[in-house]
C-alpha positions as CSV (number, residue, x, y, z in Angstrom):
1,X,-3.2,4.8,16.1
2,X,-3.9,5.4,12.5
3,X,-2.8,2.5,10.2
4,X,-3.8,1.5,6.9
5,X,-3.5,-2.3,8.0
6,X,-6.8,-1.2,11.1
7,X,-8.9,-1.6,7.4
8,X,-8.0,-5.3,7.2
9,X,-10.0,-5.8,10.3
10,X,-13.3,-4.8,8.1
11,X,-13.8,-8.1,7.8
12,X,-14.1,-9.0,11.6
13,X,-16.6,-5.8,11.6
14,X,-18.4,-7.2,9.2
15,X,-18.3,-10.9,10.9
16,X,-19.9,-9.2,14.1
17,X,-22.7,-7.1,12.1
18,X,-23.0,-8.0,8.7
19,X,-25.9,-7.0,8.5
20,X,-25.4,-3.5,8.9
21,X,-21.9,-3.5,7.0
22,X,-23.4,-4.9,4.0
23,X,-25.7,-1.7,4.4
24,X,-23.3,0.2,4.4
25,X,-21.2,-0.8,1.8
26,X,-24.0,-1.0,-0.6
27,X,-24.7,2.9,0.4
28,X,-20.9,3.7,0.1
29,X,-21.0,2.0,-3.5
30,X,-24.3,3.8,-4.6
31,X,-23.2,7.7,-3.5
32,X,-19.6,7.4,-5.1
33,X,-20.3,5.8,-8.4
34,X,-20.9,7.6,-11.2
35,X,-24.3,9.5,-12.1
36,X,-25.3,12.9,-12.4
37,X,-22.5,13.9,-11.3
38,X,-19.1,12.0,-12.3
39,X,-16.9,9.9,-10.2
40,X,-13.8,12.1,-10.4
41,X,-16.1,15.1,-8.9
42,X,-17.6,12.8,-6.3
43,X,-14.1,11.9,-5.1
44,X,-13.1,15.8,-4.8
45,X,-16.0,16.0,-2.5
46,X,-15.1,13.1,-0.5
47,X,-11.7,14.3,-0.2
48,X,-13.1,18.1,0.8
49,X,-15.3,15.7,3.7
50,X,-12.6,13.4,4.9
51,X,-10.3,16.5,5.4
52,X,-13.3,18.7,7.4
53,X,-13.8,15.1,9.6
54,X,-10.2,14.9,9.4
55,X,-10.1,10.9,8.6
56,X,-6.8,9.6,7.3
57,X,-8.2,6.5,6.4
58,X,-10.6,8.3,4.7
59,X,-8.2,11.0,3.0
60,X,-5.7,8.0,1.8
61,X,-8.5,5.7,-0.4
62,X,-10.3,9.3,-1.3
63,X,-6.8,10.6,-2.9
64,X,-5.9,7.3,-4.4
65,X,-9.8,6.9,-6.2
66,X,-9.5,10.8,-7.0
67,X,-6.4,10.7,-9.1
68,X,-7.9,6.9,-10.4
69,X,-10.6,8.7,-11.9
70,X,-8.7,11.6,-13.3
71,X,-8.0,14.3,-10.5
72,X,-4.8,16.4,-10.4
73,X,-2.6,17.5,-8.1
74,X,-4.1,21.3,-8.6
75,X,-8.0,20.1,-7.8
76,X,-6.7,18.0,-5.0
77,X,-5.1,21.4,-3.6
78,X,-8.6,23.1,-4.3
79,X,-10.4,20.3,-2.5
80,X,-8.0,21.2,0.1
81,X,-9.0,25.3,0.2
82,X,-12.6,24.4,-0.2
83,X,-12.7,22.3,2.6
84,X,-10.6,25.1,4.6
85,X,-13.3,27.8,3.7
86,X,-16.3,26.1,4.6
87,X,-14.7,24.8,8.0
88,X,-13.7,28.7,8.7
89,X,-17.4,29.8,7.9
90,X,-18.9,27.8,9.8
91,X,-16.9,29.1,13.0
92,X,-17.5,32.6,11.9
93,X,-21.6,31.9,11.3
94,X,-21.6,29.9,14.6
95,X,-20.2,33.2,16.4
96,X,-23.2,35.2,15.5
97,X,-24.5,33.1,18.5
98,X,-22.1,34.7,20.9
99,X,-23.7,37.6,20.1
């Protein structure tokens, strides 16, 4: 189900509700450039977020813009564990309503 060519149909998205595309894309510009906090850093975090949502369209442009802007291999693995922590802690503080 999950192919890199699905994002070439963007543009037919876009064709039905451009409205709301352009919207977006001007909010998925804003967040990720640099600022405050630098591009490589914002990257990590979108990689940490694609893997908790679990998007591989997501995880694919996330890696490739990540090591564009000057991640390695060892923060991408980090990314990885931080992503694994805060998905694990959210089951365990979610199971204090079992209780």
């Amino acid at each position: 189900m999950y192919n890199m060519d699905n994002l070439k149909k963007l543009g037919t998205l876009e064709q039905y509700a451009s409205h709301a595309m352009k919207a977006y894309q001007a909010l998925d510009e804003a967040a990720l450039a640099a600022g405050v906090i630098p591009k490589k850093y914002k990257e990590l975090m979108a990689v940490a977020v694609a893997l908790t949502t679990q998007c591989p369209y997501c995880l694919e442009i996330h890696k490739k813009n990540a090591i564009s802007a000057g991640a390695t291999v060892e923060e991408l693995a980090e990314a990885t564990f931080v992503a694994a922590a805060l998905w694990a802690g959210a089951a365990v503080v979610h199971g204090t309503h079992l209780l």
